[in-house]
N, C-alpha and C positions, 0 to 999 in steps of 0.2 A: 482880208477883213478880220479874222481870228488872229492876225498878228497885228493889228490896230489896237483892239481889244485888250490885248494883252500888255502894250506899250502904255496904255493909258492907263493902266490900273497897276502898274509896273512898281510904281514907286507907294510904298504903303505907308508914305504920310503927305498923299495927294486928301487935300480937304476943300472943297469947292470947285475943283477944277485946277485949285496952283500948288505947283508942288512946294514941300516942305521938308527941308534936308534932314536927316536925323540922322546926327551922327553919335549916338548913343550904342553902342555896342550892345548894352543888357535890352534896348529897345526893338535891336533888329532881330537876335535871338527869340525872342520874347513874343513878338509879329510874327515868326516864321513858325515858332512852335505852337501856336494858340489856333495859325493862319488857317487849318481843315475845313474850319465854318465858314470860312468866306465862299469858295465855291460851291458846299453844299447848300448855305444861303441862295447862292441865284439859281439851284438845280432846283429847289423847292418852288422858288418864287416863279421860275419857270415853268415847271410841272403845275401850279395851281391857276397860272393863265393869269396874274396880276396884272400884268404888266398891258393886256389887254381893257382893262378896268381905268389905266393911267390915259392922260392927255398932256397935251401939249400946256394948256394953260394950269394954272396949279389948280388943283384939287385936294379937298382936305382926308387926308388919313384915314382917318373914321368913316368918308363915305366911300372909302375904296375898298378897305378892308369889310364892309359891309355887303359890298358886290360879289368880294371875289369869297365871301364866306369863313373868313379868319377873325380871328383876336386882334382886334387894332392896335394895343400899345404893343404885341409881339411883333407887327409891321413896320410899325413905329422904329421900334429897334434893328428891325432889320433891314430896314431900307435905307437908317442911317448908316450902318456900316457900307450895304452897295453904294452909297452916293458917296461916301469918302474915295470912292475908285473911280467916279465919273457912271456908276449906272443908275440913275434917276439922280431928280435933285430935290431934298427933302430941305423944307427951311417953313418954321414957322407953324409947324402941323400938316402943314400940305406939302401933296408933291405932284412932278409934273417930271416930261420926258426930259431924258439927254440924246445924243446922235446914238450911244450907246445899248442904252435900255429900250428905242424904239425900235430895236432890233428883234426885243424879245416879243415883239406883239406877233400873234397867229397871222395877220393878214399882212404884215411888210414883204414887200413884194422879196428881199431877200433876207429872210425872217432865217434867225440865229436860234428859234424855240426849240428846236427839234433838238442840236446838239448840245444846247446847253441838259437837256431833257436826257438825252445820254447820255452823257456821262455820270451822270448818278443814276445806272442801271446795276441793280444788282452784282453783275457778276464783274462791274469796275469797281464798285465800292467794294466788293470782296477783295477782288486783286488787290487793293492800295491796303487793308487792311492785314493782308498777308505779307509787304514788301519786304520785310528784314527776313524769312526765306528765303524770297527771290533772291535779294540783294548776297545773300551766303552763298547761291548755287547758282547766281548768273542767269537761270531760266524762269516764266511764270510761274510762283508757285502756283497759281492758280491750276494748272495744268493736271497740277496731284489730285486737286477736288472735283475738277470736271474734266475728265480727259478728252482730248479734241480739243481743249485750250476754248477759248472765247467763241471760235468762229460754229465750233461741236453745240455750243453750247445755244447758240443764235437759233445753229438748226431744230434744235430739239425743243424751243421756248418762239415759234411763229409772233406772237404781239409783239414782244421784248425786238425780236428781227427787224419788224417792219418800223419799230421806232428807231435803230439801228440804221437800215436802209433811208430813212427819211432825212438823219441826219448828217449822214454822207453825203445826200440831196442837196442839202441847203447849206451846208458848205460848198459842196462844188457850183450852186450854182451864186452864190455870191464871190466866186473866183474867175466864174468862165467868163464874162465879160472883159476881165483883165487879160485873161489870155488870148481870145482873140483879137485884143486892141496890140497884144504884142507879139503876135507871130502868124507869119501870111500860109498859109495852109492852102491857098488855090492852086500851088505847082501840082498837087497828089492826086492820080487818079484814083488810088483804092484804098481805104483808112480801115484799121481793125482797132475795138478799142475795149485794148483785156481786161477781161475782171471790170467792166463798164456799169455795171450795176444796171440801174432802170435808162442808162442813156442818155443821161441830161447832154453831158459832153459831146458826143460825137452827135448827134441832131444838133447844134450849138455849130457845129464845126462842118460839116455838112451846111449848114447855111451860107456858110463863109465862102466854103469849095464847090460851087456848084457844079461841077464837071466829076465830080468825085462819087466813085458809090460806098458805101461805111460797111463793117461787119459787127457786131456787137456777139463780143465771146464770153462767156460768164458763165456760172453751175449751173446746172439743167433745172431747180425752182428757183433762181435769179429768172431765167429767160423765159420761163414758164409764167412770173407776174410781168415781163415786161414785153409779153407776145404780142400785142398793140400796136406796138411801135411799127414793127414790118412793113413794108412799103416798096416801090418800085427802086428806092436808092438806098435802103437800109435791110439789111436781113440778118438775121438770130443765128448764133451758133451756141448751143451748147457743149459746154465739156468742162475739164478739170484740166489747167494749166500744166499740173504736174507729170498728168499722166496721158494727153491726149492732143493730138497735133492742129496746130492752132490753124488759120485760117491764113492762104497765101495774099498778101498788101503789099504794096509799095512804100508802106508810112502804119507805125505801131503808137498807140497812144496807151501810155500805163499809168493812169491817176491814183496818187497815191496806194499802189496797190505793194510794189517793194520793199517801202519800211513798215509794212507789218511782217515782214521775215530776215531773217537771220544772213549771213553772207553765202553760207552752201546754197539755202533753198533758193535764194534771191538769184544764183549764180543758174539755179538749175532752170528756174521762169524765164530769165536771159536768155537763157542755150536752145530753149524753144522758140523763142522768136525768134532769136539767130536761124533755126533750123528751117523755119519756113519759110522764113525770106526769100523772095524770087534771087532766077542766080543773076542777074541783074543789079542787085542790092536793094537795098530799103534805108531808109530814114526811124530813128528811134525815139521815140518825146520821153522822158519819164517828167510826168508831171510832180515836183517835190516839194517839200520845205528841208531849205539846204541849211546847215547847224555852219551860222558866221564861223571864222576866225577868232575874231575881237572877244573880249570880253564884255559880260553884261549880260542882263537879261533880254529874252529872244524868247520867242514864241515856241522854237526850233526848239530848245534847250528843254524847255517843258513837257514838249511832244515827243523829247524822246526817250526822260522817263516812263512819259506814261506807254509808250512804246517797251518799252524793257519788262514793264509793268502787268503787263496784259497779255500784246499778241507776242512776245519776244523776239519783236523787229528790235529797228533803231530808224533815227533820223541820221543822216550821212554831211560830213562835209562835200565839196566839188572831189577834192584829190581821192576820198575816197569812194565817188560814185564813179570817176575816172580808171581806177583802179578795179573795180567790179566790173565796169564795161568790157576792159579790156581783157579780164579773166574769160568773159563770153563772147570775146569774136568781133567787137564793137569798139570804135573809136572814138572818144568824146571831141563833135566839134567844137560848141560853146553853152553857155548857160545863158539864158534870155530871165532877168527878174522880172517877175510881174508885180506890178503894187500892192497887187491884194492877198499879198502874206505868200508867193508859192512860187517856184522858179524851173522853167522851162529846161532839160537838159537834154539836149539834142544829141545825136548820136548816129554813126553811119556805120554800116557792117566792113569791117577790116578786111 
């Protein structure tokens, strides 16, 4: 869905919804170098619960901007610029939802608020503020301000976390429907699903597999707010990936958990699961967003400066998450795309 999103607002002289070619040279420059305000536009508009204020029918400007507690003609302007991307549709003084912007409401059932709401957190606006470091030394600058990099930095700022955690949430669960609609999970008796955060996935997946019991492995205060969940077909492990031996399964689910590291560490999470795989073998999913071939803009492409950005992952092509696999012991069988922006990479121990 983050990669719909992204496709729609892609071309930056969409106005009304139809796109408009601009092949102006000083225009495209010009749009990319001004372009900061446009996502920190919907982090605000999203952080102030606007968009909870809007309807589906139009509503005028002034009495939205009145609910949600703002300056109306500074609404005014700013929602004319989201609706040139397709996020609301402003005409006339009023505005009213698109498939897009009713994303941003608190109560949609696979509500986008949360992530839009993170990424203008603190220590992402830092990082992007810092890039031409980064970009000289190849690693987060961010890292030299807060050591522990982003994840040090979650731990030590609890609110900042939990908006964090939330938004991982509602990304993945505006994904997990796609992936269960494309990949059958009931052969597996025993699923482990690392760095699983609060669970969404494997309870999702588990319903799928009924014959199947889950293991949910995550840092010991990940598993600490997600102690709840436990149950007669689900149970908690805590530990630390890096340093601590993961739980024996027949089937490893890793959602986006890889490209927030680099190729050693990435190689070293791998060699874990390789290690505890029954001697039987296992099945491996890494749940991704895979960086096309083609040319053009990609959702993939985006995420994975902001991956270089921040946690100093990357996003990967297929050859190169084939190539990772195989440094760890693992054979890429095939890649299953899911519609909703993220692509299944199966994987069986060699």
């Amino acid at each position: 869905m983050a990669q719909e999103l992204f496709r729609q607002g892609a071309n930056a002289g969409e106005v009304g919804g139809a796109p408009r070619a601009s092949p102006d040279p000083a225009d495209i420059l010009m749009q990319i170098a001004a372009g900061s305000l446009l996502p920190r536009a919907l982090q605000v508009i999203a952080e102030m619960g606007v968009a909870d204020e809007v309807e589906d029918r139009p509503r005028s400007v002034a009495e939205v901007a009145a609910k949600a507690g703002v300056h109306a003609d500074a609404l005014a302007r700013t929602l004319r610029l989201l609706s040139a991307y397709g996020v609301f549709d402003v005409r006339d003084g009023s505005v009213s939802h698109t498939a897009s912007s009713r994303l941003l409401r608190s109560d949609h059932p696979r509500s986008l608020r949360p992530l839009a709401r993170m990424f203008g957190l603190p220590i992402n606006v830092e990082a992007y503020r810092l890039f031409g470091e980064t970009l000289r030394a190849g690693r987060p600058a961010i890292e030299q301000v807060h050591p522990g990099g982003i994840f040090g930095y979650l731990a030590a700022h609890p609110e900042q976390a939990r908006l964090f955690d939330a938004a991982m949430t509602a990304k993945a669960q505006a994904q997990i429907a796609g992936i269960l609609d494309a990949y059958d999970f009931s052969r597996f008796r025993s699923i482990a699903d690392i760095g699983g955060g609060r669970g969404h996935l494997l309870q999702a997946v588990l319903g799928r597999a009924a014959k199947a019991q889950g293991v949910l492995f995550d840092l010991p205060h990940v598993i600490d707010a997600a102690k709840g969940l436990a149950s007669d077909r689900l149970s908690l492990a805590r530990g630390d990936f890096f340093r601590d031996r993961l739980p024996e399964c027949d089937a490893y689910l890793l959602m986006e958990v890889i490209h927030d590291w680099d190729d050693a560490r990435s190689t070293t999470i791998l060699k874990a699961v390789r290690a505890a795989a029954p001697e039987g073998g296992s099945t491996l999913l890494l749940l991704e967003t895979i960086v096309p071939d083609e040319a053009g803009p990609h959702w993939a492409k985006t995420l994975d400066v902001v991956m270089l950005a921040v946690t100093g992952g990357l996003q990967r092509t297929q050859s190169q998450y084939a190539d990772l696999l195989a440094a760890a012991g693992f054979r890429m069988q095939r890649v299953v795309d899911v519609p909703t922006g993220i692509s299944i990479v199966e994987a069986v121990t060699a």
